[in-house]
C-alpha positions as CSV (number, residue, x, y, z in Angstrom):
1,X,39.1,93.5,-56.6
2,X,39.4,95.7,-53.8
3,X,40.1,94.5,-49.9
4,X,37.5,94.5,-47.8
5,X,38.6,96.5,-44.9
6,X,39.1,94.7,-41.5
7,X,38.5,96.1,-38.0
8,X,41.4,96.4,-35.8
9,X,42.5,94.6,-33.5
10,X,41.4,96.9,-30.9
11,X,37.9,96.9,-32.3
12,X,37.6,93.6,-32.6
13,X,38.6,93.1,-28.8
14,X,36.1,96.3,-28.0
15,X,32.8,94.2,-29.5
16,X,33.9,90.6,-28.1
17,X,31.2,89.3,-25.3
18,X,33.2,89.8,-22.1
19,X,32.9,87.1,-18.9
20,X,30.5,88.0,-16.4
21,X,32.9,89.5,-13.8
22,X,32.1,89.7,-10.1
23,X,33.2,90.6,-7.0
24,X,33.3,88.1,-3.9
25,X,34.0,88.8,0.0
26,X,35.4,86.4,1.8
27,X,34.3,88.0,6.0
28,X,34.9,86.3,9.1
29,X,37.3,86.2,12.7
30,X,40.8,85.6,12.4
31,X,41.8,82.0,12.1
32,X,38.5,81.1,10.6
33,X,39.7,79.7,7.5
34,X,39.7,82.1,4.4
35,X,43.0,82.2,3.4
36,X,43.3,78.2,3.6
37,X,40.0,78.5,2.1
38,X,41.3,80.2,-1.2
39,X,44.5,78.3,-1.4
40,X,42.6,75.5,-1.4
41,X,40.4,75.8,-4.3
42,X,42.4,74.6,-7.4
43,X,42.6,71.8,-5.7
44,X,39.2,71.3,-4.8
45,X,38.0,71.6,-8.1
46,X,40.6,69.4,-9.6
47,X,39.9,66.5,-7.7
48,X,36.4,67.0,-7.6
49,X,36.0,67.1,-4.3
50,X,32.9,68.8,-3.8
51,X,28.9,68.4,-3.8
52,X,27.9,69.4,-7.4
53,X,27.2,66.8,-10.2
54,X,30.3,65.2,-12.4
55,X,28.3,66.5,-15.5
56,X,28.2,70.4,-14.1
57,X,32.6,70.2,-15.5
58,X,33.5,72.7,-13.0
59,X,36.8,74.1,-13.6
60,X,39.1,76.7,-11.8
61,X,42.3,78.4,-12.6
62,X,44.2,81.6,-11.2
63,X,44.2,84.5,-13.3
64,X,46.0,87.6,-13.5
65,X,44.2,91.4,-12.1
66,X,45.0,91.7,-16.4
67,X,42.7,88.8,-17.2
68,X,40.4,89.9,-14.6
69,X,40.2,93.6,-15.4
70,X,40.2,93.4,-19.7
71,X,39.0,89.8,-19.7
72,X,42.0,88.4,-21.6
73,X,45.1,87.2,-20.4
74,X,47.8,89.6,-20.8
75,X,50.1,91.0,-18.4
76,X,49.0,94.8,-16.3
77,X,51.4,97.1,-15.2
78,X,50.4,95.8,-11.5
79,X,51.4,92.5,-12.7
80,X,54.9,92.9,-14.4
81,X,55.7,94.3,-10.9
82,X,55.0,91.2,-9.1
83,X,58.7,89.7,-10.2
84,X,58.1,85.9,-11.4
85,X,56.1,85.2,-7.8
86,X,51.8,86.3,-8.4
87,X,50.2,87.0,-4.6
88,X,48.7,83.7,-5.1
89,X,51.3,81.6,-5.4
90,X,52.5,83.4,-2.1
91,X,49.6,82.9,-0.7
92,X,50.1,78.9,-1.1
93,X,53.5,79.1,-0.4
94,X,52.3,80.3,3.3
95,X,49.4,78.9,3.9
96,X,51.7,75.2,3.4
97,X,54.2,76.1,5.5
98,X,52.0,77.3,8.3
99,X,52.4,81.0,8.0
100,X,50.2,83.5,8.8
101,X,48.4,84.0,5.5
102,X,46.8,87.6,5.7
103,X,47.5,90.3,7.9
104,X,44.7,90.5,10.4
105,X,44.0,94.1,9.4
106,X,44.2,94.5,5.3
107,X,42.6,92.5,2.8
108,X,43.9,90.8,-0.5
109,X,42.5,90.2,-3.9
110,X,42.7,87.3,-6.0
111,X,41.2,86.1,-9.0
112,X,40.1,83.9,-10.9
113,X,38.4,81.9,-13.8
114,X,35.2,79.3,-13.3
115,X,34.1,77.4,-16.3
116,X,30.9,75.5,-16.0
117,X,29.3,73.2,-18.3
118,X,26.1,75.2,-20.0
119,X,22.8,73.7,-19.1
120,X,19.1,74.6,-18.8
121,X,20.1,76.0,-15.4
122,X,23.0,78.1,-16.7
123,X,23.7,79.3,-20.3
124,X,26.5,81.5,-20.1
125,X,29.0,79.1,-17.7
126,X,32.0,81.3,-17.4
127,X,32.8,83.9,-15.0
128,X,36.0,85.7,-13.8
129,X,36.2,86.1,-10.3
130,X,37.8,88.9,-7.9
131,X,38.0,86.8,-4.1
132,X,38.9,89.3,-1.4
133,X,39.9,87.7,2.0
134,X,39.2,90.2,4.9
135,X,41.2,90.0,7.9
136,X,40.1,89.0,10.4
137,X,41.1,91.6,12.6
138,X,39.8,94.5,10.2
139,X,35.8,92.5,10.1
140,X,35.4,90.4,13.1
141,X,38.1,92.2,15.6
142,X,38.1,90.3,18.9
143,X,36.3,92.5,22.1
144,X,39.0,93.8,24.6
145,X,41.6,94.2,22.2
146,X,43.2,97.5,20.9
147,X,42.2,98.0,17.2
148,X,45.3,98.8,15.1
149,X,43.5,99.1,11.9
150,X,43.4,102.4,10.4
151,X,40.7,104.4,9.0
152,X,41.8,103.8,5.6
153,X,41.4,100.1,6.1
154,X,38.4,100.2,7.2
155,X,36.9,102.8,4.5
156,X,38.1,100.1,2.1
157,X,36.5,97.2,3.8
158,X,33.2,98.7,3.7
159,X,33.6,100.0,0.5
160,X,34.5,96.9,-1.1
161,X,32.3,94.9,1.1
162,X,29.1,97.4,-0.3
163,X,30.4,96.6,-3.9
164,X,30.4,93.3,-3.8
165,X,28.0,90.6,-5.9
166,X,28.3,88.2,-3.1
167,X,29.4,87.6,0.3
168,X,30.6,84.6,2.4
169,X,30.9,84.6,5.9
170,X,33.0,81.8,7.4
171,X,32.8,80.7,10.5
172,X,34.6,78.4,12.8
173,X,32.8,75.3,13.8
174,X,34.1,76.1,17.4
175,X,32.4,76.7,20.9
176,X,31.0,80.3,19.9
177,X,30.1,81.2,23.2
178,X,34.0,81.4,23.9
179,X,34.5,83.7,21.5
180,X,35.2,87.4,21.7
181,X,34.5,88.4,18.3
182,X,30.9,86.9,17.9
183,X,29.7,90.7,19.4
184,X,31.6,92.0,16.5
185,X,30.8,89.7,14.0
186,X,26.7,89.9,15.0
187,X,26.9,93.8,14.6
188,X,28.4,93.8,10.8
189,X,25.8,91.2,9.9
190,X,23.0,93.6,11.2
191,X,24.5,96.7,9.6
192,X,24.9,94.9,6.6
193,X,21.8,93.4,6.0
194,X,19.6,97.1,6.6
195,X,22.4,99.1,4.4
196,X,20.5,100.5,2.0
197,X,23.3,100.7,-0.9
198,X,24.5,97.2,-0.3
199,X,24.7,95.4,-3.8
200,X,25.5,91.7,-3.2
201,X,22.5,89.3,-3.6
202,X,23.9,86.3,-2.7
203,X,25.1,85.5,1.0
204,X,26.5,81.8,2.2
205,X,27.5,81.5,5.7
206,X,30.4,78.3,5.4
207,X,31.2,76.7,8.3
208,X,35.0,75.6,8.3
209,X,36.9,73.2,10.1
210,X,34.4,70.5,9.5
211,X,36.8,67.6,9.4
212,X,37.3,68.3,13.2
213,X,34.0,67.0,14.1
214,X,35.3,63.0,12.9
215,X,38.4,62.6,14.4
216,X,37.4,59.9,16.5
217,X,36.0,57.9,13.9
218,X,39.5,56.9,11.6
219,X,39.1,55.5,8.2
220,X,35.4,55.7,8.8
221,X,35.8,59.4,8.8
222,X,35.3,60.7,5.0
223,X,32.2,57.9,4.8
224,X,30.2,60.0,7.7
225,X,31.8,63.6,6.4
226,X,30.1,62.5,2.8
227,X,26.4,61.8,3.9
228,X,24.3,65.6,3.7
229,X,22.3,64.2,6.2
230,X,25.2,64.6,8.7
231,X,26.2,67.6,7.2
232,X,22.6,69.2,7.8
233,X,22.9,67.7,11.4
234,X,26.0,69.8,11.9
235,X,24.3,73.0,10.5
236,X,21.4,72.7,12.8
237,X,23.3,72.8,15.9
238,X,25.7,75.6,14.5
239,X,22.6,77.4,13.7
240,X,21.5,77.1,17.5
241,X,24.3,78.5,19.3
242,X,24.6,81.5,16.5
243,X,21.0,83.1,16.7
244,X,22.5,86.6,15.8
245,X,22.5,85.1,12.2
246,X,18.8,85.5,12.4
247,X,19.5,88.9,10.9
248,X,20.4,87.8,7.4
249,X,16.6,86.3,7.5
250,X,15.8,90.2,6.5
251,X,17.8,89.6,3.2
252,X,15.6,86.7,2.5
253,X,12.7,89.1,2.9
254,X,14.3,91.1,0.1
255,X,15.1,88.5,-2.5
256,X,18.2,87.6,-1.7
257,X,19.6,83.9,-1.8
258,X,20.8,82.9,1.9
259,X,22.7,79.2,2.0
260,X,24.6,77.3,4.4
261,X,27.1,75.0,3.9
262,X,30.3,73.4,5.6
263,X,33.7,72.7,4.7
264,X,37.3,71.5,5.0
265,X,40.6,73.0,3.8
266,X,42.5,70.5,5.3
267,X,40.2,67.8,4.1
268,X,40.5,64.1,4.5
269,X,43.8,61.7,3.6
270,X,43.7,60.1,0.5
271,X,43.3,55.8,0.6
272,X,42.7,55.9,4.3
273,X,39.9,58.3,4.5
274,X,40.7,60.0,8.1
275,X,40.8,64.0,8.5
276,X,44.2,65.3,7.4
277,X,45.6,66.4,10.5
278,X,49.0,64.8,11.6
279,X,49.0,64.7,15.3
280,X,53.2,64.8,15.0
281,X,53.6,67.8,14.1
282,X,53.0,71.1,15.6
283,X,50.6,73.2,14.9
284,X,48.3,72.5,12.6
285,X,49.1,70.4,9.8
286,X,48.5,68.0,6.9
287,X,50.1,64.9,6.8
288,X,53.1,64.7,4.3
289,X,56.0,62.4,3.0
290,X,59.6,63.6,2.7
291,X,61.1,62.5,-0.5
292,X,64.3,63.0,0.1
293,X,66.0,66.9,0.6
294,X,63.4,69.8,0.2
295,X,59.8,70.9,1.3
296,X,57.5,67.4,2.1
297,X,55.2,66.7,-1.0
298,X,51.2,67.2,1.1
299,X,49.3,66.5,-2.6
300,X,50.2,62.7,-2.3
301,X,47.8,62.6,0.7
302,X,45.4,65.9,0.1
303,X,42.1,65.6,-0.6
304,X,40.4,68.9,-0.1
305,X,36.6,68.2,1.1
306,X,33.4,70.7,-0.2
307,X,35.9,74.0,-0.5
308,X,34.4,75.0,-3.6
309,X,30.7,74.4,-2.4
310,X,30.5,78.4,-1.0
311,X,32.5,80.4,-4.2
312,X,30.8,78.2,-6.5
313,X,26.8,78.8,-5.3
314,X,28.1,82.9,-4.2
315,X,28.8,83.1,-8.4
316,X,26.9,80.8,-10.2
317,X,23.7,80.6,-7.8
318,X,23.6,76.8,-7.8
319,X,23.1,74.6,-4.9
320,X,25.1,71.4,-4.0
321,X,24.1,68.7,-1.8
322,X,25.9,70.4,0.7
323,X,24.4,73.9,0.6
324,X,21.3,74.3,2.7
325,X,18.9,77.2,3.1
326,X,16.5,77.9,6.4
327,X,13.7,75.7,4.6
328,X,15.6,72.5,4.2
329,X,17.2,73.1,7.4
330,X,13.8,73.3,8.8
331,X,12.8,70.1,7.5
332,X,12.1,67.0,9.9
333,X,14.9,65.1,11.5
334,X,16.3,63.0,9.5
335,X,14.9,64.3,5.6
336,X,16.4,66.7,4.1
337,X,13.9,68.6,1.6
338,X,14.9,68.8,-1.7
């Protein structure tokens, strides 16, 4: 009998079904919440803390530019550089220590692997995500203040913002008319939306720092943060003082999907429900308990609230509870179409 001749390993790897891959920007002003945004996200998805269905089994796990760029995990060139320490981890590492976590004029990548459970909705649930979080100060660069990026920052910004399957804007839920990048922020969204070579077709605006808004209200906090109702309330008024985000209505016009949605980093404190601030410390930051010598342990207390909401509709196209468009927004006070 005479062996049937196998393909090679190589082939083999050549003809397997690859994950979808995609691209997603992460654009908005400095201190808006993108890096704390991205760090949060494991997290997010491991406690379940956002608005999709229990049955969707939405799962999230760091990846290697390898994984990411040959769709298997093995190790790149790029990543046997990296020492023991991925930019991911150091991202986490910052971000919980209250660093700055990206230089306000570059841009970092980070990837990625969602699983979803397969449904009528979705048959192939898997994708590999590239995240790239802007600067602040290379998209939404504050009026009256010297620019310091360079030209080949900015060439790769627009480059990679062109290339990209999907883009999310995130925005502080702040006083806007204080601002000085809004002028900024309002041209790129115009320029963006009539570029003819622009590939992304899905676009969420995420409003961050929601937790904020209930600090007043103590254990009741998380119970008012959970109703969409509220949440929709909040988007409405965001909506009013922002009407330069009228411009993305013109990507509507050509197909695209526009949502809305809010969200917390920082999140609410497990057991007693109020936003995860700790008023003793300075700065910003979440409460924690010292166990003895070393770093304070913040998962004990760390509940993450509706992070995942924006990546997970900007690649997989599906809506939340929390992820509005201009028609439900539109509906009357108090119902929220579905």
């Amino acid at each position: 009998m005479t062996d049937v001749a196998q393909p090679a390993s190589d082939e083999r790897d050549a003809h397997r079904v690859l994950p979808q891959r995609l691209t997603i920007t992460l654009v908005g002003p400095r201190s808006a919440g993108k890096s704390t945004l991205i760090a949060a996200l494991p997290d997010c998805f491991a406690q379940g803390a956002h608005g999709y269905p229990s049955a969707l089994r939405l799962t999230l796990q760091p990846i290697g530019r390898g994984e990411f760029e040959g769709g298997y995990p093995a190790a790149s060139k790029y990543e046997l550089l990296e020492s023991f320490v991925s930019p991911y981890e150091r991202l986490r590492e910052t971000v919980e220590s209250g660093g700055e976590p990206t230089p306000p004029e570059t841009l970092q990548e980070y990837f990625f692997r969602l699983n979803a459970e397969a449904s009528q909705d979705l048959s192939d649930a898997t994708r590999l995500l590239e995240i790239v979080d802007v600067g602040g100060g290379l998209a939404a660069p504050e009026e009256g203040q010297p620019q310091s990026a360079s030209v080949a920052s900015r060439v790769q910004f627009a480059t990679k913002l062109l290339a990209s399957d999907a883009i999310v804007f995130v925005l502080p839920l702040v006083r806007l008319e204080e601002c000085r990048w809004v002028g900024s922020m309002s041209r790129l969204i115009e320029r963006l939306a009539l570029a003819p070579d622009r590939k992304a077709k899905r676009f969420v605006v995420a409003w961050s720092f929601y937790e904020r808004l209930f600090v007043n209200l103590g254990p009741a906090a998380f119970t008012y943060a959970c109703d969409p109702l509220v949440a929709a309330h909040v988007l409405r008024r965001a909506l009013a003082q922002a009407p330069w985000l009228d411009a993305l209505r013109e990507l509507e016009r050509e197909g695209a999907s526009l949502r809305f949605c809010v969200f917390s980093s920082y999140g609410f404190v497990k057991t007693f429900q109020n936003p995860n601030l700790d008023p003793l410390q300075s700065g910003e930051r979440r409460f924690s308990r010292v166990n003895g010598p070393g770093r304070p342990s913040l998962t004990e207390f760390w509940r993450p609230f509706l992070a995942a909401d924006p990546i997970v509709n900007a690649a997989l196209g599906l809506d939340s509870a929390f992820c509005f468009s201009y028609e439900r927004l539109a509906a009357p006070q108090g119902l929220v179409a579905e």
